[in-house]
N, CA and C of each residue as an Amber inpcrd file, in Angstrom:
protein
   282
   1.8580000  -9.3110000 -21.6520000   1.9930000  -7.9140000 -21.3870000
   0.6190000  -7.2520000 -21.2820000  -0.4190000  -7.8120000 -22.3630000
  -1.6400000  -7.2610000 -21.7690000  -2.3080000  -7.4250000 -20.8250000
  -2.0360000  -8.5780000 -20.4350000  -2.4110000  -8.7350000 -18.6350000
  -2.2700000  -7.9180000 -17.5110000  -0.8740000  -7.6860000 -17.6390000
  -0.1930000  -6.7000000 -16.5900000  -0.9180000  -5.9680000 -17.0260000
  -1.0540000  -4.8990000 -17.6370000  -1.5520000  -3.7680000 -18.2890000
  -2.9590000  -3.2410000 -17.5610000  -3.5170000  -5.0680000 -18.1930000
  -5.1530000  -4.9150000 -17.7390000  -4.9650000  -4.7550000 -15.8720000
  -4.2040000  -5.9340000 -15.5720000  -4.3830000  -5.8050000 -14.1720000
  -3.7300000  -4.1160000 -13.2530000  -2.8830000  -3.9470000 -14.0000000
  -2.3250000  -2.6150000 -13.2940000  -3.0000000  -1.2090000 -13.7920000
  -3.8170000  -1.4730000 -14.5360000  -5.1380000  -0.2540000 -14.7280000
  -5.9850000  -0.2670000 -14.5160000  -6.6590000  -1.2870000 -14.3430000
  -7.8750000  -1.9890000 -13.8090000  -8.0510000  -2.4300000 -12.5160000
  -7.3270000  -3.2130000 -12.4950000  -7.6840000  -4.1540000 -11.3140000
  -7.4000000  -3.4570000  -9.9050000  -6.1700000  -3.6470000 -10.2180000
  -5.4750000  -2.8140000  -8.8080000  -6.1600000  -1.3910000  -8.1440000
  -6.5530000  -0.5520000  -8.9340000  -7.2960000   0.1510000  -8.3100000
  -8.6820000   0.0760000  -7.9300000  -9.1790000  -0.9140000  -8.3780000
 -10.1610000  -1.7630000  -7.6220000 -10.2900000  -2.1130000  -6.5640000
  -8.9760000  -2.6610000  -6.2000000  -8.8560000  -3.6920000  -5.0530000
  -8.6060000  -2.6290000  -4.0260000  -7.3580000  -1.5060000  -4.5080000
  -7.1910000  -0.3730000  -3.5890000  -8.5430000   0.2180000  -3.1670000
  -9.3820000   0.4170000  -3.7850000 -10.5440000   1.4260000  -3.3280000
 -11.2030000   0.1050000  -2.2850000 -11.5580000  -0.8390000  -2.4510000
 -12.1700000  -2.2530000  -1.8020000 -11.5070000  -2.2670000  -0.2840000
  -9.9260000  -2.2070000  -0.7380000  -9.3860000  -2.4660000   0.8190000
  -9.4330000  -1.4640000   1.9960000  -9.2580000   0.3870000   0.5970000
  -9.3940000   1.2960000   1.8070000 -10.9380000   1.5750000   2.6470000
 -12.1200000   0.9660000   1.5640000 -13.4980000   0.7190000   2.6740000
 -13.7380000  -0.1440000   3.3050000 -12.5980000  -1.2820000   3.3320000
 -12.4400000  -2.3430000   4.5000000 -11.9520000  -1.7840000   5.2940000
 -10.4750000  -1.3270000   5.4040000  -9.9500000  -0.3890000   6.3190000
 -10.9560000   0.6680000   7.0550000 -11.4500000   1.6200000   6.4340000
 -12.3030000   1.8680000   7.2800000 -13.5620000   1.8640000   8.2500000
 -14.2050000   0.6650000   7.1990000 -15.3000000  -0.2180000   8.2970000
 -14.5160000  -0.2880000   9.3440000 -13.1710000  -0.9580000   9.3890000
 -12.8470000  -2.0470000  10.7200000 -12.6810000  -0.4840000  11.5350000
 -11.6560000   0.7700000  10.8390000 -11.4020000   1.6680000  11.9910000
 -12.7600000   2.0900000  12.6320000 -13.9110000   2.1510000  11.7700000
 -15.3100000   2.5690000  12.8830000 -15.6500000   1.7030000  13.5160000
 -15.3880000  -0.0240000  13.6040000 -15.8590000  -0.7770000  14.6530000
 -15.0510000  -0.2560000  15.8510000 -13.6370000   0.1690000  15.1910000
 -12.8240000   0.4160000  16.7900000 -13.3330000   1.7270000  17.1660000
 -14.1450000   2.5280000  16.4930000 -14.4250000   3.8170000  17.1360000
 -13.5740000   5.4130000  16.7070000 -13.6050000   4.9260000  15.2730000
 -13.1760000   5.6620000  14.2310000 -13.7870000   6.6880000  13.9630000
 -13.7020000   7.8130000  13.8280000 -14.4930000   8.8800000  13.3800000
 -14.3370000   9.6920000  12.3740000 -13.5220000   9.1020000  11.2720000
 -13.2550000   9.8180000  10.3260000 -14.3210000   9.0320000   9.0670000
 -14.3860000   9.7470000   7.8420000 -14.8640000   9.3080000   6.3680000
 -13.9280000   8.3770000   5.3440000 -15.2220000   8.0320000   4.8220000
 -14.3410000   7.2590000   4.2450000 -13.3720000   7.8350000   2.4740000
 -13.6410000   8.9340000   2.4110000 -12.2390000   9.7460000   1.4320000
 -10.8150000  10.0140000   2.4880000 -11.1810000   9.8540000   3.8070000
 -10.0120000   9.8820000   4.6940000  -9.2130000   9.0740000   4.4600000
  -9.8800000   7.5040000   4.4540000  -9.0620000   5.9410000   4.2250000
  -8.7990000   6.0780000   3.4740000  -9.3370000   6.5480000   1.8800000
  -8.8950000   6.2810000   0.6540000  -7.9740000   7.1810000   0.5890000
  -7.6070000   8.2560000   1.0880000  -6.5340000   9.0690000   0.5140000
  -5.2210000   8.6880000   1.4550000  -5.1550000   7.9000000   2.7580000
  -4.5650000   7.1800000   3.6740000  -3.6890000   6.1160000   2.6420000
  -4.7210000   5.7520000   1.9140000  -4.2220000   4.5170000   1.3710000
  -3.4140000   4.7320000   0.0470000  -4.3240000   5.6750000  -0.6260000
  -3.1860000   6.0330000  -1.7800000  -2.3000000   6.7920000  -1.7000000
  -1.7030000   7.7270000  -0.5360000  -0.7520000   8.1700000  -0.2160000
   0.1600000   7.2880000   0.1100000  -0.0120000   6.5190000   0.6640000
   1.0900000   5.7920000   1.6350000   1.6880000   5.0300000   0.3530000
   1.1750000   4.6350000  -0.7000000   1.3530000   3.5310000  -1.6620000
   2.1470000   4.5720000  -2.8880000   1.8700000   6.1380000  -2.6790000
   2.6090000   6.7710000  -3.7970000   4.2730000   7.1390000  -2.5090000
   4.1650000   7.1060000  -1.4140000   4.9320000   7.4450000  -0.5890000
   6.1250000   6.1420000  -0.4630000   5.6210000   5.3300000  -1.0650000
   6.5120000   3.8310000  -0.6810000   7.2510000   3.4820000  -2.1950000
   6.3930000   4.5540000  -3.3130000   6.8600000   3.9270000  -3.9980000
   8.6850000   3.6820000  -5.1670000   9.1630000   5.2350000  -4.2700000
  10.8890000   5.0570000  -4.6100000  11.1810000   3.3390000  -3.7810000
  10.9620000   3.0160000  -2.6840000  11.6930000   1.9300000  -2.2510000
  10.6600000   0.4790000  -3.2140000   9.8940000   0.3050000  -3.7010000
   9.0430000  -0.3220000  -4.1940000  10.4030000  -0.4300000  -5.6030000
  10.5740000   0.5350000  -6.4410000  11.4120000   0.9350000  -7.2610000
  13.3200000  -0.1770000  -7.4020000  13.4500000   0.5200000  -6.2700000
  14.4900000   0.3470000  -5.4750000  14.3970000  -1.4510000  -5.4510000
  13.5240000  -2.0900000  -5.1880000  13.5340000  -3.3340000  -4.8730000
  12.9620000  -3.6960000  -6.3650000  12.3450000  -3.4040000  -7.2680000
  12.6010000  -3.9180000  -8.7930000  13.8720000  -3.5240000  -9.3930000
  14.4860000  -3.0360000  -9.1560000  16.3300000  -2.5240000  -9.3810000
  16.6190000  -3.8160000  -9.1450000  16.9780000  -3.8450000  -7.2580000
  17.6280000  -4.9720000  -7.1540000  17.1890000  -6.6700000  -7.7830000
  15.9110000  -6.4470000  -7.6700000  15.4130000  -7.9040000  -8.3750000
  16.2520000  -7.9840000  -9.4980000  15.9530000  -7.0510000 -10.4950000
  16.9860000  -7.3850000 -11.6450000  17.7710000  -7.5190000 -12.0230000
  18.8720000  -6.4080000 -11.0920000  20.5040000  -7.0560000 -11.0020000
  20.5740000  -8.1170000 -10.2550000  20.4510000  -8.1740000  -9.0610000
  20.7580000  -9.5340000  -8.3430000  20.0140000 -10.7410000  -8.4890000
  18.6930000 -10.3750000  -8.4620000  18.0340000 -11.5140000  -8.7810000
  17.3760000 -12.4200000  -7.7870000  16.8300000 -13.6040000  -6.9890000
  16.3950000 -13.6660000  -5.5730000  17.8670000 -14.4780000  -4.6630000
  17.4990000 -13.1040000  -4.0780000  18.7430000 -13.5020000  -3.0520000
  18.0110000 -13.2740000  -1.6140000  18.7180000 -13.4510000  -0.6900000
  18.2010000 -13.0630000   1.1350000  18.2920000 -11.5300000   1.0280000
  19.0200000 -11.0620000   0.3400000  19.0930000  -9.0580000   0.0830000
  17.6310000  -8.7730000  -0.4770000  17.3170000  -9.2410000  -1.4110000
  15.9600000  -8.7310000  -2.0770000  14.8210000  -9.4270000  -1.4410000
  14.7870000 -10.1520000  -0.3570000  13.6790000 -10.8600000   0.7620000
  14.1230000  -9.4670000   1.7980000  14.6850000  -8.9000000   2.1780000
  14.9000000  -8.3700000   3.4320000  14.7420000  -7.1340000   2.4880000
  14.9250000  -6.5320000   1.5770000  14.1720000  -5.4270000   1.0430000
  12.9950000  -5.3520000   0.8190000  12.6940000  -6.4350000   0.5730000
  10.9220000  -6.7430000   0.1210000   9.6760000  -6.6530000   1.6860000
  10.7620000  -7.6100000   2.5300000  10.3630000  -7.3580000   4.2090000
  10.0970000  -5.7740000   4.7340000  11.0220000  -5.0010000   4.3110000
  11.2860000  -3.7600000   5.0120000  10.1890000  -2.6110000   4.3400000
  10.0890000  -2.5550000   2.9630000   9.3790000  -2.1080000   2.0420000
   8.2120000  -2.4960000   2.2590000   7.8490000  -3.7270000   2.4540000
   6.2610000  -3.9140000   3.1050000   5.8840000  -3.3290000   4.5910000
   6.9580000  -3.7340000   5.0730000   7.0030000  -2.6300000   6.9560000
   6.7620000  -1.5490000   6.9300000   7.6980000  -1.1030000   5.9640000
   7.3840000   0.6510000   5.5290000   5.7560000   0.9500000   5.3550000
   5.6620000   0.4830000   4.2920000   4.0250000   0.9350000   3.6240000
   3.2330000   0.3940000   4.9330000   3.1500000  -0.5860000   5.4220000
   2.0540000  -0.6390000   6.3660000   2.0780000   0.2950000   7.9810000
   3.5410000   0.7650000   8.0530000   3.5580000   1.9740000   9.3070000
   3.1750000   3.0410000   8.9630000   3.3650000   3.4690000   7.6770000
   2.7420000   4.7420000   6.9010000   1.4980000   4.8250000   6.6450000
   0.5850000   3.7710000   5.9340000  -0.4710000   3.0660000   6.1430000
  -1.4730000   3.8370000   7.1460000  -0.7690000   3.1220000   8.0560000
  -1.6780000   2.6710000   9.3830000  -1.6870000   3.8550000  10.3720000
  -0.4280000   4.5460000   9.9470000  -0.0960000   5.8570000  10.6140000
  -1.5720000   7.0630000  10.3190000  -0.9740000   6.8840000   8.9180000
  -1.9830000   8.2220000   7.9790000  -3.8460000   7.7690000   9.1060000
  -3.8650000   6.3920000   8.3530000  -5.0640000   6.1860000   8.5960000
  -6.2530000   6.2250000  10.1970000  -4.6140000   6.1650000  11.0630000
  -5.3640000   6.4050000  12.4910000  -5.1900000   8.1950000  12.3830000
  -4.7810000   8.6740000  11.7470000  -4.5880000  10.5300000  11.9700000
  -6.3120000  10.5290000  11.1170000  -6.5690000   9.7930000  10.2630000
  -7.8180000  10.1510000   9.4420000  -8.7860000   9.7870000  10.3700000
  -8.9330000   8.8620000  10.9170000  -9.8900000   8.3540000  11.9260000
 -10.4360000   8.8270000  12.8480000  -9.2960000   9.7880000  13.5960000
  -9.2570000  10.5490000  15.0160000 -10.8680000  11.7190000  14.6520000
């Protein structure tokens, strides 16, 4: 339990801040013109915006357990966050 703990206070927002200044390097190679508090707030929006269905799919994990239902929620829920994502982040870019 202290692991999780450490990793979900620590870590993870690490990695979030890491990926949204990857994200935005790559959008200025394509000719991006936004900052980079643009990406980061791109990124942590989309991730507080996903996170009822994120929810929703630790529900079902626990009642059902791994089934093809909780792969095709897990599929859709990752689709989600990365159209929202990617959405926010080309509006930050422009």
């Amino acid at each position: 339990m202290a692991g999780a703990l450490m990793a979900t206070l620590f870590l993870v927002p690490l990695f979030a801040y890491a990926l949204a200044g990857i994200s935005h390097l790559a959008a200025r190679a394509l000719g991006g013109k936004g900052q980079g508090i643009g990406a980061r707030l791109a990124l942590f929006w989309a991730m507080l915006a996903i996170s009822p269905a994120m929810l929703f799919q630790g529900l079902l994990a626990g009642f059902v357990g791994p089934s093809t239902g909780l792969t095709v929620v897990g599929v859709l829920v990752g689709l989600g966050f990365l159209t929202i994502w990617l959405n926010m982040l080309m509006e930050v870019e422009r």
